[in-house]
C-alpha positions in Angstrom: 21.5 5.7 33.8 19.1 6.3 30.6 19.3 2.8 28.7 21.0 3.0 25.0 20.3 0.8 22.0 23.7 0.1 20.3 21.7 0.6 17.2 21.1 4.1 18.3 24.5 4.6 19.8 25.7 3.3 16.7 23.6 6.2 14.3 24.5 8.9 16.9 28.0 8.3 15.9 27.6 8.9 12.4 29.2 12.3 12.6 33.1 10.8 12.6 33.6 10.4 8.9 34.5 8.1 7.6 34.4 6.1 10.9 30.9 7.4 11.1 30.2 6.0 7.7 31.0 2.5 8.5 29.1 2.8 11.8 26.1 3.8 10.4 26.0 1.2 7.7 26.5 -1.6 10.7 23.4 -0.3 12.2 21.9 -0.1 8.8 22.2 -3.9 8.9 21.2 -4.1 12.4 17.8 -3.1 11.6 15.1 -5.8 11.1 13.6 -5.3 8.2 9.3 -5.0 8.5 7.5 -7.9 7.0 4.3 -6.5 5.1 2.4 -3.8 3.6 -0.6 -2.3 3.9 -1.9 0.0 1.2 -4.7 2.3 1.5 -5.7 3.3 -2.4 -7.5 6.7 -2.3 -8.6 6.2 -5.8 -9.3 9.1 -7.8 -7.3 11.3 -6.3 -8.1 12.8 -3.1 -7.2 16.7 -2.3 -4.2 17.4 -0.3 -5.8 20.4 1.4 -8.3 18.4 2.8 -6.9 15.6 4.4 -3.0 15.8 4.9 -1.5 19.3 4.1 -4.4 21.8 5.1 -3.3 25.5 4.2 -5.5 27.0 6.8 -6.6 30.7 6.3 -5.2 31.2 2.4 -7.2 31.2 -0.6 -6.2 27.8 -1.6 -8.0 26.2 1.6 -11.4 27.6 0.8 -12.5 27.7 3.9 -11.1 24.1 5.1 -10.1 24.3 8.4 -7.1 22.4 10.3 -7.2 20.6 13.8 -4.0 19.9 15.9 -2.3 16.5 16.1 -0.2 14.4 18.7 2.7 15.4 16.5 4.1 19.0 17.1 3.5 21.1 14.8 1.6 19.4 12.5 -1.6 19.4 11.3 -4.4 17.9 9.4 -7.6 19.2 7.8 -10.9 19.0 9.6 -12.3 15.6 9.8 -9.7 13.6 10.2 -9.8 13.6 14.4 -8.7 10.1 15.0 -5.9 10.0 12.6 -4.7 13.3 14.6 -4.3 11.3 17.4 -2.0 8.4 16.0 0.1 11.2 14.2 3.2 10.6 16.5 3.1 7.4 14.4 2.8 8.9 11.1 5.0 10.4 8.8 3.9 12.7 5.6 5.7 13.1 2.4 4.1 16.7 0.9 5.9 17.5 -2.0 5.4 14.4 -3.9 5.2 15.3 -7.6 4.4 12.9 -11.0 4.1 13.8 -14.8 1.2 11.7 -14.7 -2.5 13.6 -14.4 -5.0 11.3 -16.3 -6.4 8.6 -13.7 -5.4 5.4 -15.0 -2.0 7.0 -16.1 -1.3 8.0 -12.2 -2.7 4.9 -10.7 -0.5 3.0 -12.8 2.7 5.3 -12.0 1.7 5.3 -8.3 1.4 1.6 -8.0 4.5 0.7 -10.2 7.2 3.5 -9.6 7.0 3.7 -13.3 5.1 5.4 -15.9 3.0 3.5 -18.9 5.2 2.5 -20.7 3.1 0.4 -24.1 6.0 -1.8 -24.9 6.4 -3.2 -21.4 3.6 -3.8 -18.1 6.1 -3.3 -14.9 4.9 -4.9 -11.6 3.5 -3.4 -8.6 4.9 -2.8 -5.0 3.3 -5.5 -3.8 4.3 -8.3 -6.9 7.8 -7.0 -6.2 7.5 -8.1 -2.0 5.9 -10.9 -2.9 8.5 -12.3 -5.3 11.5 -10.7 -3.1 9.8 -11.9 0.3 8.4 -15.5 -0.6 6.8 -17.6 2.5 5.7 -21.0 1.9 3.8 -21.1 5.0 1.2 -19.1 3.1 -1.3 -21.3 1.7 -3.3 -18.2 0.2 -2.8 -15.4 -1.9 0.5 -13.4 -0.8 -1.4 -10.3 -2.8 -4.6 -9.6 -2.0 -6.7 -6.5 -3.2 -10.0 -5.7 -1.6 -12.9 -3.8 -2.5 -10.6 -3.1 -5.8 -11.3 -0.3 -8.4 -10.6 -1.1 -12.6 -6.9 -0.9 -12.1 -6.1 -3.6 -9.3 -2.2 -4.2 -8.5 -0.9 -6.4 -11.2 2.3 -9.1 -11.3 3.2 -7.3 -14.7 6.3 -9.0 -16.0 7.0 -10.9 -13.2 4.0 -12.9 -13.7 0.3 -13.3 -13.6 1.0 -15.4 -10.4 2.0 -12.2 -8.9 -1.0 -10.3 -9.5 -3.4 -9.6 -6.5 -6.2 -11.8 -5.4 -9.5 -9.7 -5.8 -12.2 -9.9 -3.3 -14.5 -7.3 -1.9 -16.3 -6.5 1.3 -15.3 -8.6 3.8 -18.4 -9.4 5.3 -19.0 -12.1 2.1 -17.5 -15.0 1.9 -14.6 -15.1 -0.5 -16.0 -16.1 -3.7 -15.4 -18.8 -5.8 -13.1 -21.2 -3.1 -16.2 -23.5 -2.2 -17.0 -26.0 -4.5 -21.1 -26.0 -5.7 -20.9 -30.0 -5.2 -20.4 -32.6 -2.9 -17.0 -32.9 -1.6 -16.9 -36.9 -3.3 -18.6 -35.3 -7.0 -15.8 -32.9 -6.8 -12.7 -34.9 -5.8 -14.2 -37.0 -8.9 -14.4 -34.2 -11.2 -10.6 -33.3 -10.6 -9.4 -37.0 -11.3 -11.3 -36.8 -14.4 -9.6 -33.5 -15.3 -6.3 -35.4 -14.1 -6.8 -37.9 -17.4 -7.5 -35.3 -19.8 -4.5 -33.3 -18.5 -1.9 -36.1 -18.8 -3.3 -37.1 -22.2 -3.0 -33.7 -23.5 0.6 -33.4 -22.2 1.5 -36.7 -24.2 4.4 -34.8 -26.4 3.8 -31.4 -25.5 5.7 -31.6 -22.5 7.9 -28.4 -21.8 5.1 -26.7 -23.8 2.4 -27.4 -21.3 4.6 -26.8 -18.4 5.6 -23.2 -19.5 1.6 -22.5 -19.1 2.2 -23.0 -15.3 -0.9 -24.9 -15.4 -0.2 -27.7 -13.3 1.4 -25.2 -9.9 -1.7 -23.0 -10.9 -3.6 -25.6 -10.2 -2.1 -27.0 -7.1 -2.0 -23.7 -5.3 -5.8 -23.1 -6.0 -6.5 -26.8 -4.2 -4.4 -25.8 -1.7 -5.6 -22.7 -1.0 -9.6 -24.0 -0.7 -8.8 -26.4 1.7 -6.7 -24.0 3.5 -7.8 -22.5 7.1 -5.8 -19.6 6.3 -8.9 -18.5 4.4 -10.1 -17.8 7.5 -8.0 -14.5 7.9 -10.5 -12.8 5.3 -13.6 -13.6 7.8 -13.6 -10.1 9.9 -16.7 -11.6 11.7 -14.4 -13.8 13.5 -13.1 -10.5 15.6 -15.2 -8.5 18.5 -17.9 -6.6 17.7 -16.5 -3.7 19.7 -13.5 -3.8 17.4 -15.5 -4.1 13.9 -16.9 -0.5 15.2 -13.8 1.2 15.8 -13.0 0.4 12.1 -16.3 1.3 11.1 -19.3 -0.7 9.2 -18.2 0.5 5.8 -16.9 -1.7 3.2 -13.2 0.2 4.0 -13.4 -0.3 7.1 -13.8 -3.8 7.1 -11.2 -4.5 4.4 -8.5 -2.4 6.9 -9.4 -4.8 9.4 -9.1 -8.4 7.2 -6.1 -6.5 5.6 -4.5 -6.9 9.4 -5.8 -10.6 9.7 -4.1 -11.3 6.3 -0.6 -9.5 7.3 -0.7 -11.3 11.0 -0.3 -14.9 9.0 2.1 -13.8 6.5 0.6 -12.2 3.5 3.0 -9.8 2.2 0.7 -7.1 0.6 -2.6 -5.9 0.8 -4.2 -3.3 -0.7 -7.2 -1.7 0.8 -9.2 1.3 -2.2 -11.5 3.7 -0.4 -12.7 5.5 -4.1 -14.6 8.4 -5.2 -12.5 10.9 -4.3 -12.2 12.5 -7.7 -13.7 15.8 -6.7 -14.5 17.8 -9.8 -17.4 19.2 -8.4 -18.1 20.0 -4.7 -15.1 19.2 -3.4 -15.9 19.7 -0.1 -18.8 18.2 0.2 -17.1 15.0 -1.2 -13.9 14.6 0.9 -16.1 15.6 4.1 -18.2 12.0 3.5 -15.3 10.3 2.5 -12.9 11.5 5.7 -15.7 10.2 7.2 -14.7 6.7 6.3 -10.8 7.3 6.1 -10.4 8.5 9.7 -12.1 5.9 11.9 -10.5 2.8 9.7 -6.9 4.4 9.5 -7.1 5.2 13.1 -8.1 2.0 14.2 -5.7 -0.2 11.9 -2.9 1.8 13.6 -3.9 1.4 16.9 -4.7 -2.5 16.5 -1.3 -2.8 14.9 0.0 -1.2 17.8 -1.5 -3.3 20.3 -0.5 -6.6 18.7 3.0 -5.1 18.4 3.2 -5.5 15.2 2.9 -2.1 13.6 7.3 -2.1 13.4 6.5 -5.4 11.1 4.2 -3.8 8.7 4.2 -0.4 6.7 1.3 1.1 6.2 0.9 3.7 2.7 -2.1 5.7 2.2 -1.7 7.6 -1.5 -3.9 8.0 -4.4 -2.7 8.7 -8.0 -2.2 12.5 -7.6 -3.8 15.5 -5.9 -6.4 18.5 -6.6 -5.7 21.8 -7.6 -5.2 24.9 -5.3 -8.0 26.4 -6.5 -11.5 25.7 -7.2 -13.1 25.6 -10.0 -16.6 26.8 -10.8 -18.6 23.8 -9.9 -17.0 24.1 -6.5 -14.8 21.3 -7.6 -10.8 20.6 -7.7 -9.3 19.1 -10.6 -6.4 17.0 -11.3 -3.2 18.1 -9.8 -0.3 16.0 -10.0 2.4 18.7 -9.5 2.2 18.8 -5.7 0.3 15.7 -3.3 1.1 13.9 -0.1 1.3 10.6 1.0 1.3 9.2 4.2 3.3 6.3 5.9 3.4 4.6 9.6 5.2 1.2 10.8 8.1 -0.7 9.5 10.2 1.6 10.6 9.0 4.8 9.4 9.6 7.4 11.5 6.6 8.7 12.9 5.3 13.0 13.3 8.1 14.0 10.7 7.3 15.4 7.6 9.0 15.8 4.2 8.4 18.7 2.2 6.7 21.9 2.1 3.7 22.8 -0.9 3.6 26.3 -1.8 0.7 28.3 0.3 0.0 30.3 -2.3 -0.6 27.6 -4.5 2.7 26.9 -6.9 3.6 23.7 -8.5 7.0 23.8 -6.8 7.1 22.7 -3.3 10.1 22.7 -1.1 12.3 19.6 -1.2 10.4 17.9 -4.4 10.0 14.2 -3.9 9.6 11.6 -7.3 6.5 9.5 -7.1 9.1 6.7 -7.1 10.5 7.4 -3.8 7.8 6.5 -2.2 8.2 2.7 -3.6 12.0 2.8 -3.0 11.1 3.7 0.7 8.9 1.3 1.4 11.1 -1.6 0.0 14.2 -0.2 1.8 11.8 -0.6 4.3 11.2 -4.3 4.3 15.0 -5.2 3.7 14.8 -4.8 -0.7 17.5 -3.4 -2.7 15.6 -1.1 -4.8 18.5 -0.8 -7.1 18.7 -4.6 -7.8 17.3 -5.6 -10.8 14.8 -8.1 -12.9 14.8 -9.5 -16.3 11.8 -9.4 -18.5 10.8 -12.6 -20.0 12.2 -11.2 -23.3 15.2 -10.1 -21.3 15.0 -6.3 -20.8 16.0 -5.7 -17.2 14.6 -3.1 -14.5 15.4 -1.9 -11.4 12.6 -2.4 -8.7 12.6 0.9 -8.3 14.4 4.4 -10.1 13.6 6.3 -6.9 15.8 6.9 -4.0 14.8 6.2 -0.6 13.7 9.3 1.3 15.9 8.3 4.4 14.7 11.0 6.9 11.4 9.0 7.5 13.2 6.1 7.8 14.0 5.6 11.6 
């Protein structure tokens, strides 16, 4: 006899309404929520037609050719032969849509859930699992960025705490955690700072400790001194595993991002730029695929072999996509009406795929997806009520997220 999960007997009931419906929420709650995300920030927008939605032989693919993957029926462009392989794992959302064109507009909408808005700076997906998903174990940043661009994930109005830790290619030391002096000079220096602190606070009390100053403070000592710091140091892991995720700055940063997630961080974000392709287009996502595949492959596969890939989601977006059609310089321009995103781990089902673009170039695709889904699927993902809300230190509340869950990538 085949074995049965109860989880899955439980969902293959879900056809006997209403019993059906109170099935399927109990294995709702069965399922264990993943623990971390991975971002991978194509910044600057990388074409859809040449990475993960290739319209081979139309006008729109100019040529760009599509290889098979271990997912049936579905493809990728050219270039991206080690991703094909861990497809079965992958899931691709291609009819995401956003109002948002201009770059710093879509990375913040992409990022947040939300667009700019000037009276208010909402937080990222990754301040939002890190103050929903708190570990004190963590003696480091629970938001880390690496190799960031000009817009870096931010806390917004959760906090500044919230915002993600910068650091850049992992093969250098993570700057500014070592003191310049002797370890005695230095413990001096902070009990000297320790006098002028307290005789500042004299009857400023509440006043200083609204700054945060103090727990700011405390977590930065505590984070130096910390062996967790360790998990940025990709040297630490076999050489023959450094080259499968390739000797770029990306590369590396996928790997440390795994190190980070294995002792608890809750979000990293990994930005592979330049992919804002105005002029030869092809040229451009050709060098940069050349970095993408190896490093995405290889973070799936390591995930996968530590069995943790069901405890952490991985996201590979930019801000928007390129237009069907090139333009003079050989170039695609901004297109946020139609893009893809792809997801793996924590639950995402793996070789489905959500939406259909228009071959012949439209800005409607098949089953339209918000740019917010995305976030409310991912924090579905990891156990979050996207509907649950915050308050603003001037007291405006906001959901986490206005999207909806896109549920049939959700296994």
């Amino acid at each position: 006899m085949p074995h049965f999960h109860r989880r899955d007997f439980l969902a293959s009931l879900a056809w006997l309404t209403p019993l059906g419906t109170v099935l399927a929420r109990a294995a709702e709650k069965e399922r264990t929520p993943a623990k971390s995300v991975i971002v991978l920030w194509l910044g600057g927008g990388p074409s859809q037609l040449e990475t993960f939605d290739p319209k081979p032989g139309t006008n729109i693919a100019a040529g760009t050719s599509s290889i098979n993957t271990s997912a049936k029926n579905v493809q990728l462009a050219a270039g991206l032969e080690q991703l094909a392989d861990q497809m079965q794992h992958v899931a691709l959302v291609r009819s995401l849509w956003s109002k948002e064109g201009d770059h710093e507009r879509g990375t913040f909408k992409m990022k947040t859930g939300y667009s700019p808005d000037p009276t208010v700076t909402h937080p990222s997906l990754g301040a939002i699992i890190c103050h929903d998903r708190p570990d004190t174990s963590v003696e480091i940043p629970r938001h880390v960025s690496i190799v960031p661009d000009q817009w870096p994930a931010r806390g917004g109005v959760l906090g500044a705490q919230y915002d993600a830790f910068k650091v850049f290619d992992p093969k250098d030391k993570v700057p500014d955690v070592t003191p310049h002096v002797p370890n005695e000079r230095f413990e001096s220096r902070i009990e000297d700072l320790k006098v002028v602190e307290e005789a500042f606070a004299k009857g400023r009390g509440k006043r200083v400790d609204a700054t945060g100053h103090k727990d700011t403070m405390e977590r930065a000592r505590k984070m130096m001194s910390s062996d967790q710091l360790n998990a940025f140091d990709v040297s630490l892991e076999p050489a023959s595993l450094r080259k499968e995720y390739g000797d770029t700055p990306f590369g590396r940063g996928c790997l440390a991002a795994r190190r980070l997630t294995d002792i608890g961080v809750r979000c990293v974000e990994v930005t592979l730029g330049g992919w804002d392709s105005h002029a030869n287009n092809h040229e451009i996502t050709k060098r940069l695929k050349g970095t993408l595949d190896p490093a995405f492959a290889a973070l799936l596969r390591d995930l996968r072999q530590r069995d943790t890939l069901k405890d952490t989601v991985v996201l590979c977006v930019g801000e928007f996509g390129r237009t069907p059609q090139l333009n003079a310089l050989g170039g695609r321009d901004h297109w946020p009406h139609n893009f893809t995103a792809a997801l793996a781990g924590g639950g995402i089902k793996g070789g489905t795929v959500v939406g259909e673009s228009d071959p012949a170039g439209g800005k409607e695709p098949k089953d339209r997806r918000a740019a917010e889904d995305l976030h409310a699927t991912v924090l579905k993902a990891l156990g979050i009520d996207c509907e649950k809300t915050f308050r603003s230190p001037i007291g405006r509340t906001f959901a986490r997220s206005e999207g909806k869950p896109i549920d049939a990538i959700l296994g």
